[in-house]
C-alpha positions as CSV (number, residue, x, y, z in Angstrom):
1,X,3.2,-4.4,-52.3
2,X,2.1,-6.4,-48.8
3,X,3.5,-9.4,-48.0
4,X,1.9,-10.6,-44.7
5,X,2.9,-14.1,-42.8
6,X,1.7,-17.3,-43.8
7,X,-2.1,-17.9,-42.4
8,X,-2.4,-20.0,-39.0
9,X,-3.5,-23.7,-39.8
10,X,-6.9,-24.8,-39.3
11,X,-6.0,-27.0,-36.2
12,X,-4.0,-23.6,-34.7
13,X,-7.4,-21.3,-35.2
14,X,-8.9,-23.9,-33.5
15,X,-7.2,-23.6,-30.6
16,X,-7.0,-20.2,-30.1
17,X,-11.0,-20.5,-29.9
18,X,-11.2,-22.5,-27.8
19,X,-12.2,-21.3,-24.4
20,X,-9.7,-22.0,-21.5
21,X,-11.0,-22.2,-18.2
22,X,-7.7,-22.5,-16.6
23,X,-6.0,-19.9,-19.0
24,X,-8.9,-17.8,-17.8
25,X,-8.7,-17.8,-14.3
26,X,-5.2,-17.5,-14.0
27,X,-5.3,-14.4,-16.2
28,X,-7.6,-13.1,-14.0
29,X,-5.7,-13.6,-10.6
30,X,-2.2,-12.3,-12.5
31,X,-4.6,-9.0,-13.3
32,X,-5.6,-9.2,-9.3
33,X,-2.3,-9.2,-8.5
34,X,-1.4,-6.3,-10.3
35,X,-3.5,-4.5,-8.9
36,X,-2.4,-5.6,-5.4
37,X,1.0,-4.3,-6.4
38,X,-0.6,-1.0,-7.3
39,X,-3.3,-0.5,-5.1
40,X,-1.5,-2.7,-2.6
41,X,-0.1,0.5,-0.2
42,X,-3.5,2.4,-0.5
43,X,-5.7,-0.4,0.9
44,X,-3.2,-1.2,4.1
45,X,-5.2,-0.5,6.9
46,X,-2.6,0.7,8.9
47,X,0.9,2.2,8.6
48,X,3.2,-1.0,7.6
49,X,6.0,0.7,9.5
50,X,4.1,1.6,12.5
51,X,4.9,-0.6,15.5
52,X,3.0,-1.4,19.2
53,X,5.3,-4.3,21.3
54,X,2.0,-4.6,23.6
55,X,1.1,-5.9,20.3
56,X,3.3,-8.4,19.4
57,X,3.0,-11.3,17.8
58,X,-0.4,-12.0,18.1
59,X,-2.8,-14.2,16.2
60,X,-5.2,-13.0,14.0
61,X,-8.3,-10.7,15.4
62,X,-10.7,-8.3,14.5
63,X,-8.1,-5.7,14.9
64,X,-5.2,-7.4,13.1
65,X,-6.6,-9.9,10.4
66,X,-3.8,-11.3,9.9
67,X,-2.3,-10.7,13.7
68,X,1.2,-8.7,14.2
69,X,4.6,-9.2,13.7
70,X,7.7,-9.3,16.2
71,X,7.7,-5.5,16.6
72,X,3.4,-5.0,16.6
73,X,3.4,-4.4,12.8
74,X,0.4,-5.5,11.4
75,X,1.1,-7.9,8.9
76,X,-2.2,-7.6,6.5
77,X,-0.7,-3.7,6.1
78,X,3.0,-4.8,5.3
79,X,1.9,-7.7,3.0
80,X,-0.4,-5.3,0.7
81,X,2.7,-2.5,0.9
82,X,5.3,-4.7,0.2
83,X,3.2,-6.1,-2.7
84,X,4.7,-3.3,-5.2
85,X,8.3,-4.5,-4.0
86,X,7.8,-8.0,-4.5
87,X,6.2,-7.6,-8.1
88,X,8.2,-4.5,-9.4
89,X,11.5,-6.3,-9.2
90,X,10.8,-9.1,-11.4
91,X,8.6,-7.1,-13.9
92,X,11.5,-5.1,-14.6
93,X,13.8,-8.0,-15.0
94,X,11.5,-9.5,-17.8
95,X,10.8,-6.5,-19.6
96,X,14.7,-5.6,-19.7
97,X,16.1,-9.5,-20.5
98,X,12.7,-9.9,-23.0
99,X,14.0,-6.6,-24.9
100,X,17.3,-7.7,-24.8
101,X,17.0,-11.4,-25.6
102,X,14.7,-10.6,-28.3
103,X,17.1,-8.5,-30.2
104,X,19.9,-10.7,-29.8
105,X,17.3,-13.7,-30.9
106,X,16.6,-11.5,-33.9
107,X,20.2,-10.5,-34.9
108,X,21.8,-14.2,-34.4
109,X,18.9,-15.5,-36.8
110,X,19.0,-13.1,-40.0
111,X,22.4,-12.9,-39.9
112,X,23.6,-16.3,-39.3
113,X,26.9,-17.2,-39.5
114,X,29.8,-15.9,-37.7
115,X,27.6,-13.2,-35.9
116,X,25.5,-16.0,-34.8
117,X,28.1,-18.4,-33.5
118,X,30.3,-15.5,-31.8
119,X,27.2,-14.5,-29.8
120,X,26.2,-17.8,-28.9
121,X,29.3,-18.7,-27.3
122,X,28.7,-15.2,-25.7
123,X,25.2,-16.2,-24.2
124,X,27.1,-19.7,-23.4
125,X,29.4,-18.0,-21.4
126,X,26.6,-16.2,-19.1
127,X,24.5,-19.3,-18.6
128,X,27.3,-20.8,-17.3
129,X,27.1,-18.5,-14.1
130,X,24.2,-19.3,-12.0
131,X,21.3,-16.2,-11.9
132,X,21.5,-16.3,-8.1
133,X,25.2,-16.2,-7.6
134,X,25.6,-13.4,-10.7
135,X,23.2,-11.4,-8.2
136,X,24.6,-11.8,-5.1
137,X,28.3,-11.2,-6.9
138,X,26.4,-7.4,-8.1
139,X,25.3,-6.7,-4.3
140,X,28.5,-7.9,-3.2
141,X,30.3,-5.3,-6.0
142,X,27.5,-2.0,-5.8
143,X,25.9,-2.8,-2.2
144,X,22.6,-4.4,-0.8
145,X,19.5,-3.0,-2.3
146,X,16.9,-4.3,-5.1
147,X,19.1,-2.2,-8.0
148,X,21.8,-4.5,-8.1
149,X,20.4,-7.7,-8.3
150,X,18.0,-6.6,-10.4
151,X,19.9,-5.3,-13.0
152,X,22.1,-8.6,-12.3
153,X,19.1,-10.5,-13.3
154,X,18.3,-9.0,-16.1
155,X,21.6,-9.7,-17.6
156,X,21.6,-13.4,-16.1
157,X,17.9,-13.9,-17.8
158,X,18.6,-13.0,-21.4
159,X,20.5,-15.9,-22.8
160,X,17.7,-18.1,-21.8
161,X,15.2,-16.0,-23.4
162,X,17.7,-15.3,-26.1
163,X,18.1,-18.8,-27.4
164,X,14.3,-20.4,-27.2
165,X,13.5,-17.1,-29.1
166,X,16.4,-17.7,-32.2
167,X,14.9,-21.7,-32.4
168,X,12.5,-20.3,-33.6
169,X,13.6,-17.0,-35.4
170,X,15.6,-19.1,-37.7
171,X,13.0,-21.5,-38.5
172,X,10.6,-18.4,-39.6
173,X,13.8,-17.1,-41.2
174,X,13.8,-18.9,-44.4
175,X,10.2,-19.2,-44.8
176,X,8.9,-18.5,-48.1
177,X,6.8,-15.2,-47.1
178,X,10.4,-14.1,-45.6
179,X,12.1,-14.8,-48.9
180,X,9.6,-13.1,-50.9
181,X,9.5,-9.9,-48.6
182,X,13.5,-9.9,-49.9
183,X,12.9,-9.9,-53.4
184,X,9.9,-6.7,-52.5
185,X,12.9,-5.3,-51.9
186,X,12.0,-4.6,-47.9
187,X,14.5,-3.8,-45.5
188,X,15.6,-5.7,-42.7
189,X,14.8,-4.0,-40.3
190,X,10.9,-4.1,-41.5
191,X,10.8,-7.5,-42.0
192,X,12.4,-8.6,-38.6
193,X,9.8,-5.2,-36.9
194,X,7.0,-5.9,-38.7
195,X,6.8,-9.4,-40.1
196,X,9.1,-12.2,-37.7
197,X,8.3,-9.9,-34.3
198,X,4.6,-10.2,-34.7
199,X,4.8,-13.9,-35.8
200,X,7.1,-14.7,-32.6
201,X,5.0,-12.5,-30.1
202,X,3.4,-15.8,-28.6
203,X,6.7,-17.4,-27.8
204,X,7.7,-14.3,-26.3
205,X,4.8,-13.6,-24.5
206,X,4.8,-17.1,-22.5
207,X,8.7,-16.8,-22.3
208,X,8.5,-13.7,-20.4
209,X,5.5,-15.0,-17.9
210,X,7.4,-17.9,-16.9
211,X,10.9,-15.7,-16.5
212,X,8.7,-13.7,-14.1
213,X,8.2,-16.5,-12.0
214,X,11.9,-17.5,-11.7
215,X,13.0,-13.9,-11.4
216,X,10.2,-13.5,-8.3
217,X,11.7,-16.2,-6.7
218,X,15.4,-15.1,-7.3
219,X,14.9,-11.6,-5.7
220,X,13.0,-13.3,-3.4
221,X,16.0,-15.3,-2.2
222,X,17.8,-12.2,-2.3
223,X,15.7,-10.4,0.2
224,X,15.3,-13.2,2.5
225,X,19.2,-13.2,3.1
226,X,19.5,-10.2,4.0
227,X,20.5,-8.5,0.3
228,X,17.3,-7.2,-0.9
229,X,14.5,-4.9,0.3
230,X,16.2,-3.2,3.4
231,X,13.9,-1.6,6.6
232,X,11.3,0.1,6.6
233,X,10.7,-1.4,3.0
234,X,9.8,-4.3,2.7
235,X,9.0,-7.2,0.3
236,X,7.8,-11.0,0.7
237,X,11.0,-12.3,0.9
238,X,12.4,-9.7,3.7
239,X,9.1,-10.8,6.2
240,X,9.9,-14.7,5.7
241,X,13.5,-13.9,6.7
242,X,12.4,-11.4,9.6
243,X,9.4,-13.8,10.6
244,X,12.0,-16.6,11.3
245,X,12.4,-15.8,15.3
246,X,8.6,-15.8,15.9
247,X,7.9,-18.9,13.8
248,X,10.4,-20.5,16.4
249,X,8.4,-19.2,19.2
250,X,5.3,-20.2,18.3
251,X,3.9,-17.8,15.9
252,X,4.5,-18.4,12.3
253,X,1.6,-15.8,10.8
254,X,4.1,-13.9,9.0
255,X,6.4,-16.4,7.6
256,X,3.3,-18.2,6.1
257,X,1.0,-15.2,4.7
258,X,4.1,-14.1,3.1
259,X,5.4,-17.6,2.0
260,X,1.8,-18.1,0.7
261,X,1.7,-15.0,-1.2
262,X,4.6,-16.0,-3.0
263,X,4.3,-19.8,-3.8
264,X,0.4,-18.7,-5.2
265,X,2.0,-16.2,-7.3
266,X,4.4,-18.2,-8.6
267,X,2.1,-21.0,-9.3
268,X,-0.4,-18.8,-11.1
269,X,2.2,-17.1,-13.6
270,X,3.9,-20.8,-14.2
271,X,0.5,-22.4,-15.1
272,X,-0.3,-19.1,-17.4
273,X,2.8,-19.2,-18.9
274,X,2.3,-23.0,-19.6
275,X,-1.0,-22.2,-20.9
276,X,0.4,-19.5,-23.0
277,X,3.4,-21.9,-24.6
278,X,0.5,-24.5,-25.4
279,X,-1.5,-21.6,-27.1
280,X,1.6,-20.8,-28.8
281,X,2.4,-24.1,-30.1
282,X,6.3,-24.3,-28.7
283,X,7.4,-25.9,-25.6
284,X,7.4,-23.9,-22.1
C-alpha cells in the first residue's frame, strides 16, 4: 500500500512555475560563489602569502588589480584564497545545525507531549545565549582557530532552525495522509523519512540559506577580532581587521574588496533564501 502526501494546491503549482528572475540570478551568483570557494586558490595569480614592502600598499595596476596590502601581498590573490575560508565555515555550520535542528524538529512533533516540552525548554535555554558570545566563550575554552567557533555555532544555530521546522512538523503531523499512513501500519521512522522530511524540505531548504548568511557574518566577526583564521591563512574577515592601519593612512583597497565580498554575499544568500521561504509558502 502507498500513501503519498496530500497534492500541492492549484495556486502553490502555480507558483512554483512561475519563472523568477530574481530567484534566478541569485542562484546563479550563490553557484559562482562556490566555485570561487573551490577554484578560488587555483585562479590567484600570485602566492597570497608572498610579500614585496617595495610594494606596499599600492593602488590598483596592471600588476596588482586590486593593488597590495601592508606587507606587498597582492590582495586579488588573498581574496580568491581566502574565499574557501570564508565560505567553508558557515557551510558547515548549516549543514551540522540543519541535521541537528531537523531531528530535534521531527522528534518534538511526533512525539508531543512531555518529550516536546522538556526539549523546548532545552532549545530555550540555548537561545538565551547570544551565537557570538557562545563562540567567542568556545575560543576562549579550546583556543583561537575556525574549529571552535564553528562547532560553537553549530550548536548556537539549531534551536532557531529547530523551532521554525516543528511549527510546521506538527501542523503536517495530524494531517489526514499522516493518520492514514498509521492505520497502513508504517513505522515511524518511515513516515517522519519518507513522508513529513520530503513535505518539509522547502522550509528547510530556505532556513538553511538564510542561517548561512548569519553564520558568514558570525565567523566573520570572529576573524576580524583576532579569533578566527590565524596567518598565513586567511579569510574576509581577517583582511578587514589587518587592512585597518592602511585604511587610516590612506589606502583602504583591502578593507573594501574584502568588506564588499562579504556584504554581496550576504545579500545574495538573504534575498535567495527570501525567495526560497516565499516559494515555500512559510515565513523567512
Amino acid at each position: 500500500m502507498t500513501v503519498t502526501a496530500p497534492a500541492l494546491t492549484l495556486s502553490r503549482r502555480r507558483t512554483r512555475r512561475r519563472f523568477d528572475p530574481v530567484l534566478a540570478a541569485t542562484a546563479v551568483l550563490c553557484a559562482l560563489l562556490v566555485l570561487l570557494a573551490v577554484l578560488g586558490p587555483f585562479l590567484a595569480p600570485y602566492d597570497p602569502r608572498r610579500t614585496d614592502v617595495l610594494a606596499a600598499d599600492t593602488g590598483p595596476s596592471a600588476t596588482h588589480l586590486l593593488g597590495t596590502d601592508a606587507l606587498g601581498r597582492d590582495i586579488l590573490s588573498r581574496a580568491l584564497s581566502g574565499a574557501t575560508l570564508t565560505l567553508l565555515g558557515p557551510a558547515v555550520v548549516v549543514l551540522a545545525a540543519t541535521l541537528g535542528g531537523t531531528a530535534l524538529a521531527l522528534v518534538m512533533a511526533w512525539y508531543g507531549g512531555r518529550t516536546d516540552t522538556l526539549l523546548s525548554r532545552v532549545l530555550d535555554i540555548l537561545l538565551a545565549f547570544p551565537s557570538l558570545l557562545f563562540a567567542i566563550l568556545a575560543v576562549g575554552v579550546f583556543g583561537t582557530g575556525l574549529t571552535a567557533p564553528v562547532a560553537a555555532l553549530s550548536l548556537a544555530y539549531i534551536p532557531f532552525l529547530a523551532r521554525v521546522i516543528r511549527s510546521a512538523a506538527v501542523r503536517r503531523r495530524h494531517l489526514p495522509y499522516v493518520e492514514a499512513c498509521l492505520m497502513a501500519g508504517f513505522s515511524s521512522w518511515r513516515i517522519n523519512v519518507r513522508h513529513l522530511l520530503p513535505a518539509l524540505w522547502p522550509l528547510i531548504r530556505a532556513q538553511a540559506t538564510i542561517a548561512f548568511a548569519s553564520a558568514l557574518v558570525d565567523l566573520a566577526a570572529i576573524s576580524f577580532i583576532g579569533l578566527g583564521a590565524r596567518p598565513p591563512a586567511t579569510d574576509w574577515g581577517l583582511m578587514i581587521s589587518e587592512g585597518r592601519a592602511s585604511l587610516l593612512n590612506g589606502s583602504p583597497q583591502e578593507t573594501l574588496v574584502a568588506g564588499a565580498l562579504i556584504v554581496l554575499t550576504v545579500v545574495t544568500v538573504n534575498v535567495l533564501g527570501e525567495r526560497l521561504a516565499q516559494r515555500a509558502e512559510v515565513p523567512a
